[in-house]
N, C-alpha and C positions, 0 to 999 in steps of 0.2 A: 088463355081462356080462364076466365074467373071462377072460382067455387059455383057450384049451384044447390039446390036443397035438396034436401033426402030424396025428393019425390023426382027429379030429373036426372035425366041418364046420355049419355051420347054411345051410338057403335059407329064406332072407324072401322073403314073397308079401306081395302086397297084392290087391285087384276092385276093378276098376271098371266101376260101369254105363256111365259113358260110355266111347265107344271111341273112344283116344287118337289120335292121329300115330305119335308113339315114346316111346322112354323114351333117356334117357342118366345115364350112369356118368360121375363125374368128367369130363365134356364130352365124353365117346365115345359115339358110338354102337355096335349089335350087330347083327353081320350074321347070328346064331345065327337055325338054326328051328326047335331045340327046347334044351329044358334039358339038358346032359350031365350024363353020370354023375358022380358026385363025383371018384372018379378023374381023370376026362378033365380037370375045370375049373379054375380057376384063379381067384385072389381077386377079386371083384367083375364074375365072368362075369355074364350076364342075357342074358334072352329075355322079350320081350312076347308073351302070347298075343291075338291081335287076336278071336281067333274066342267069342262067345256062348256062355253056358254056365248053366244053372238054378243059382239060387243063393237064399237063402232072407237077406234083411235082416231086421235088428233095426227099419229105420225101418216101421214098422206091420205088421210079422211078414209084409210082400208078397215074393212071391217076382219078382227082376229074371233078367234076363239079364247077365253079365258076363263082362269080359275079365279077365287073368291076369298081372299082371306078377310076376319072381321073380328073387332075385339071390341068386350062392353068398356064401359068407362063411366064406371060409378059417380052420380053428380058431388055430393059432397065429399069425396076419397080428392088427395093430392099425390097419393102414393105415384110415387115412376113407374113405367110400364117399359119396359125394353124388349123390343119386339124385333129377331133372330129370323131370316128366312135360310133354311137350310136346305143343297143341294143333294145331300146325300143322307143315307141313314147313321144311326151310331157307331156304326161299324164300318162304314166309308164306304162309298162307291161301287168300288171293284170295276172299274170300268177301265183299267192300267190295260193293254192287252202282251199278253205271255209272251214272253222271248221265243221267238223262231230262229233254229239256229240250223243253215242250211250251209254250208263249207262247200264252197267250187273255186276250183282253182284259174278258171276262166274267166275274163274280163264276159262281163254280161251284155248284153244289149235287146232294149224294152221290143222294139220291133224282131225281133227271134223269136218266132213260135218257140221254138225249143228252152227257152229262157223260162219259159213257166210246165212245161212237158211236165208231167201229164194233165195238168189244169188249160183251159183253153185260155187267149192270148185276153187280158180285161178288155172291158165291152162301157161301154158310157153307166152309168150309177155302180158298179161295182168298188166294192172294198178291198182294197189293195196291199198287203203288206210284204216289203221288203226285208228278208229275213236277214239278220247275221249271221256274215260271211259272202255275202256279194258283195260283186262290185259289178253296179247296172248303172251304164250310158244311157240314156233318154237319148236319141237318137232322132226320133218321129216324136210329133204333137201327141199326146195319149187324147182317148178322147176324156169326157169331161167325168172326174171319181167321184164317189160318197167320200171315205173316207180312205186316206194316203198315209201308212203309216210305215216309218223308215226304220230299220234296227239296221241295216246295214250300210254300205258305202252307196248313194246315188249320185253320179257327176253329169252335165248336161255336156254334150255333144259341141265338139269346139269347131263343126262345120255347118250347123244345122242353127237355124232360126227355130227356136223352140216355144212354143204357148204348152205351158202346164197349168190344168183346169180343176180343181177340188171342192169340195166344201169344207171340209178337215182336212188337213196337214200336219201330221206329228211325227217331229222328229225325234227319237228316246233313245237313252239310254247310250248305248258306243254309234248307234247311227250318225249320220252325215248327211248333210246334202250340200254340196260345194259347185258352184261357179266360180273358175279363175280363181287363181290367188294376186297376193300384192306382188310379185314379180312379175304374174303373167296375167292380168286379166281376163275377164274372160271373152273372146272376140267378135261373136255372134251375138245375137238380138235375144234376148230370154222374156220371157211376159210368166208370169205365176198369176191366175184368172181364178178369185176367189168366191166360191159361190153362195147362197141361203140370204134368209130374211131375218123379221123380226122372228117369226113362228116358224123357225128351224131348231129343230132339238139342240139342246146345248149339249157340250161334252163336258162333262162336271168329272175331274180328277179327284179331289173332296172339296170339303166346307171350305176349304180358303183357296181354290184353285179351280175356274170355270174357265175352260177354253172358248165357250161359246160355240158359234160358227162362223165361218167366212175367216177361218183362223189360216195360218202359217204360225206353230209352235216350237220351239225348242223346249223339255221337259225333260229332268231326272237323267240329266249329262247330257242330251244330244246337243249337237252342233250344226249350225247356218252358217255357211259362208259367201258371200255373195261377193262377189270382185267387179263391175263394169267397169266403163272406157273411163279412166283419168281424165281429169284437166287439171290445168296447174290453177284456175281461181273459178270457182262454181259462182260467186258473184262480183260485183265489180261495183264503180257509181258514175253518173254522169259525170262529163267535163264540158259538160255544154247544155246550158235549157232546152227543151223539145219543145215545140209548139204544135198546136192544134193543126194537124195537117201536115205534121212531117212526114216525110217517108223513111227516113233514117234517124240515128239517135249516133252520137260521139260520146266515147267511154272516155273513162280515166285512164284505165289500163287496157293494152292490147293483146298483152299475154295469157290471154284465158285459155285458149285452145279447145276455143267452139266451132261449130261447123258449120258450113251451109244448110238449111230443113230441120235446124236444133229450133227448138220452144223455148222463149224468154219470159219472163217475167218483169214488167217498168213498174213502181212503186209509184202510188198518190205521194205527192207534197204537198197536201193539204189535208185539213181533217176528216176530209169523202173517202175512206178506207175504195168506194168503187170507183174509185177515178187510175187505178191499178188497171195498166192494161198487158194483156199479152199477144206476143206476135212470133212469127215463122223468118228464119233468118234466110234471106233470100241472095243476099253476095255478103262477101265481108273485102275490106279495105280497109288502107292505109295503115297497114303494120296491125291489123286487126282493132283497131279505136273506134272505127265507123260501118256500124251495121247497119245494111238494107232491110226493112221489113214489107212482106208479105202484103199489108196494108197499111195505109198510115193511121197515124194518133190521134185518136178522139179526143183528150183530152190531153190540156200541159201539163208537161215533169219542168219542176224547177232543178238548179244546181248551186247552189246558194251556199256561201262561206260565210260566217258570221265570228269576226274574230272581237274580242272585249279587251281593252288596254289592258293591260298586266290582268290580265285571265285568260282563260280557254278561248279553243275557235271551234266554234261548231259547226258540225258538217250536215248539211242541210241536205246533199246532194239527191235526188232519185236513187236508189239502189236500182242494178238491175241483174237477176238472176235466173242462172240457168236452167231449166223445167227439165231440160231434155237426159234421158238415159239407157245405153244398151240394159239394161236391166232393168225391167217393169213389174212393182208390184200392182195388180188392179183390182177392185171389184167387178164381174162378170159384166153386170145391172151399172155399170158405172154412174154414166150421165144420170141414168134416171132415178137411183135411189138420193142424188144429190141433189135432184130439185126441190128446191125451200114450196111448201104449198102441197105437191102431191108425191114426192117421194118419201121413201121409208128412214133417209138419212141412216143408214146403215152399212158401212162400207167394209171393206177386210180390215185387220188386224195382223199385226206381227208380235208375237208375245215370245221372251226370254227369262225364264226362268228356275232359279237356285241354282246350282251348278251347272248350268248348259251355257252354251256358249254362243254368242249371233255377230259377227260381225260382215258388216255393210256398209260398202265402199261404191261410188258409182252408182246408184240404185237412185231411181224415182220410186215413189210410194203415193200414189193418185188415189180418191175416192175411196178414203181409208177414216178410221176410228166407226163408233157406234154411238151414235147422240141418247144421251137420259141415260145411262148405261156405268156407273161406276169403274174406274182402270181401262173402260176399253177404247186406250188410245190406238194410232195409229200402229206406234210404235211402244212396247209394253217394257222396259227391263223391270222383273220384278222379283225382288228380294235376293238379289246375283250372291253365290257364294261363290268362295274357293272351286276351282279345280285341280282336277291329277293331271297327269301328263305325263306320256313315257319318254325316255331319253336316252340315249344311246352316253356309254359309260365308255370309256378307253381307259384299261389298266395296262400298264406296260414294267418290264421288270428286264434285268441284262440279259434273259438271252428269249424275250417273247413279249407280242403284242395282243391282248385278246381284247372284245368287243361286248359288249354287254349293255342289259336296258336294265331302266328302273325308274318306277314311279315317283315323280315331284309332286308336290301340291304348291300352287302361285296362284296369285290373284287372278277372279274372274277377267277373263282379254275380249272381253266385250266393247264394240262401238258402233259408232254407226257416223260415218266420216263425209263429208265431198257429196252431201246427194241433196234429193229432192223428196218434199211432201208437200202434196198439192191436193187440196179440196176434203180438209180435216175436218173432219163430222164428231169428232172429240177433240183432245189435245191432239197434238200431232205426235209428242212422245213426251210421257209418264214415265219418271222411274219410282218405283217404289223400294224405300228401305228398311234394315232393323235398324232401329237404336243403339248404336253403342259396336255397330259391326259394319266395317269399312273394306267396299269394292267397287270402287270406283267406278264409271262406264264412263267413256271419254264420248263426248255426243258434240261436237264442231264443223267448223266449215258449211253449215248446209244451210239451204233455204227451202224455207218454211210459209206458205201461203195458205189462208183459211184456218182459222179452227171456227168450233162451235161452242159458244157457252159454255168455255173455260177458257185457261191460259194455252198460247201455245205450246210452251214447256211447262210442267208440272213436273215438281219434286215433290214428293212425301218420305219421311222418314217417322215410324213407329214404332 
């Protein structure tokens, strides 16, 4: 925008459906409570309007309530204006909640009345916290939470098909929540059904740390561990062109160790990103190379070698990858906050951050990230530091052996390995870093379908 004369002014407005703390100017805050006249103001006056107001978004043409932020903008002034929206006050949040420390020597389980005695058993929108020093089995589908917050051990039920249903999920502090480990995955079906909109209160930890909603968190040491079913290649590439009307498609590789009623993914080889089709494996044969599908191919996958005399050969091939997961992360609203035109493009989130810990092995992650929404990918590692970790000590002397622990500090053992992300409404996964401080997250083997106006991986480091 070019200089203008004394006599012209511009006010920039912004809405927000969520309703902020404050706003600040150049590290000020406004004591203003309402916007002055042009006359009265001066370069970079502002007023937040805190109060609700009908407002009509473009995100699926729904009408929100919103607030009103608006700042003058003197015509002939150049001066910068850096404009701060803040979640919390000066004094932070407070919104961490207090250690519950409840010590039973009993393996728990969610379906026992007596497991919450004298509290009655949660009920659908209730607030749930698992105190430390349990250890509670999820056993039965809970019904659907507000907010699920873990301090203790939670493990899902290694007999039970389980759907866990929240809007918030945090995991803090020495909490857990574990499926399967890498020796034993986990064997049963798990779904984690994440709920809220745009205009669902956010969980704001402080200024640099907003959970949002439709979250799954790790925070301030908790740990995620998710283990589903192996295969030895989550994707593979054609050995053979498909055509228009195939009913099957022949791989490169036959060792994947996919199933019958697994979800595929075939890639465009052309520049129609939508010529990507998927389908339902319906038999598998010949050493597993040649998969039946469900229905045949609207459109061709080429498989195309392209080698350059004394240079490279490129591989041209269709990729084809695996959708499917005993472990589902979902949005509740799935299909329909993903419709381009009248959904809210708002899906769940998995966020890891500073010293917690997430790793995820086996897992699809479907109808996930938050479109227009800064970090809020699919999948979040954000600022991972160091962890502790206790470890068992063996000292031993001539005539005794004794046993002992003690705390390590090693690099954050965060990944997310072997899986799926499918219908990314942001990146599919963000890691964000510091500058000059190294923790690697090993993020491989997976396939990744959809994002939204950005990259599918994103790295930042600041």
């Amino acid at each position: 925008m070019d200089l203008m004369t004394a006599a012209q002014h511009v006010f920039i407005s912004s809405k927000h459906i969520q309703k902020l703390n404050h706003f600040e100017v150049n590290g000020r805050e406004s004591s203003l409570t309402a916007m002055p006249l042009p006359a009265n103001a001066s370069h970079g006056a502002f007023y937040y309007n805190k109060t609700f107001t009908p407002n009509t978004w473009w995100w699926g043409n729904r009408t929100y309530n919103d607030t009103k932020f608006s700042v003058f903008v003197s015509g002939p002034r150049d001066n910068w204006l850096q404009v701060s929206a803040l979640d919390c006050p000066v004094g932070g949040c407070n919104s961490i909640p207090e250690e519950v420390v409840d010590i039973r020597s009993d393996v728990l389980y969610w379906s026992n009345a007596s497991t919450w005695d004298p509290l009655p058993m949660p009920m659908a929108g209730d607030n749930v916290t698992v105190p430390f020093g349990w250890r509670l089995v999820v056993d039965v589908s809970p019904p659907p939470l507000a907010y699920l917050v873990i301090q203790g051990d939670v493990l899902f039920d290694t007999t039970q098909d389980i759907t866990l249903t929240a809007t918030y999920i945090s995991v803090i502090g020495k909490g857990t929540l574990r499926a399967g480990s890498p020796s034993a995955p986990h064997p049963r079906r798990i779904t984690i059904a994440l709920n809220g909109s745009r205009d669902t209160p956010d969980w704001a930890i402080d200024n640099s740390l907003n959970l949002g909603s439709k979250v799954l968190a790790a925070i301030r040491g908790g740990t995620i561990d998710l283990y589903g079913r192996p295969v030895a290649r989550r994707w593979t590439r054609l050995a053979a062109p498909a055509a228009i009307g195939d009913g099957n498609i022949t791989l490169a590789d036959g060792s994947h160790g996919w199933r019958v009623g697994d979800r595929i993914v075939i890639t465009a080889t052309t520049f129609n990103v939508w010529q990507s089709e998927m389908r339902s494996i319906t038999a598998i044969r010949d050493n597993g190379t040649t998969l039946v599908l469900d229905t045949p191919l609207q459109q061709p996958h080429g498989a195309k070698l392209k080698s350059y005399p004394g240079g490279p050969t490129v591989d041209m091939r269709a990729e084809v990858g695996l959708l499917s997961s005993t472990i589902t992360i979902t949005a509740v609203d799935g299909e329909a906050t993903h419709n381009y035109g009248t959904g809210e493009l708002f899906g769940g989130r998995v966020l890891v951050h500073g010293n917690s810990t997430g790793r995820f092995s086996g897992v699809t992650m479907q109808y996930c990230g938050q479109a227009g929404l800064l970090g809020r990918a699919c999948v979040l590692f954000d600022r991972l530091a160091s962890v502790n970790v206790t470890v068992n000590v063996t000292a031993s002397d001539n005539n005794s052996t004794a046993s002992n622990t003690t705390t390590r500090t090693i690099a954050n053992p965060s990944f997310l390995r072997n899986s799926a992300l499918v219908y990314g409404m942001n990146s599919n996964v963000r890691v964000a870093g510091v500058a000059g401080v190294s923790n690697a997250v090993d993020v491989s083997d997976n396939v990744m379908y959809e994002s939204y106006d950005i990259a599918g991986v994103d790295v930042l480091t600041r």
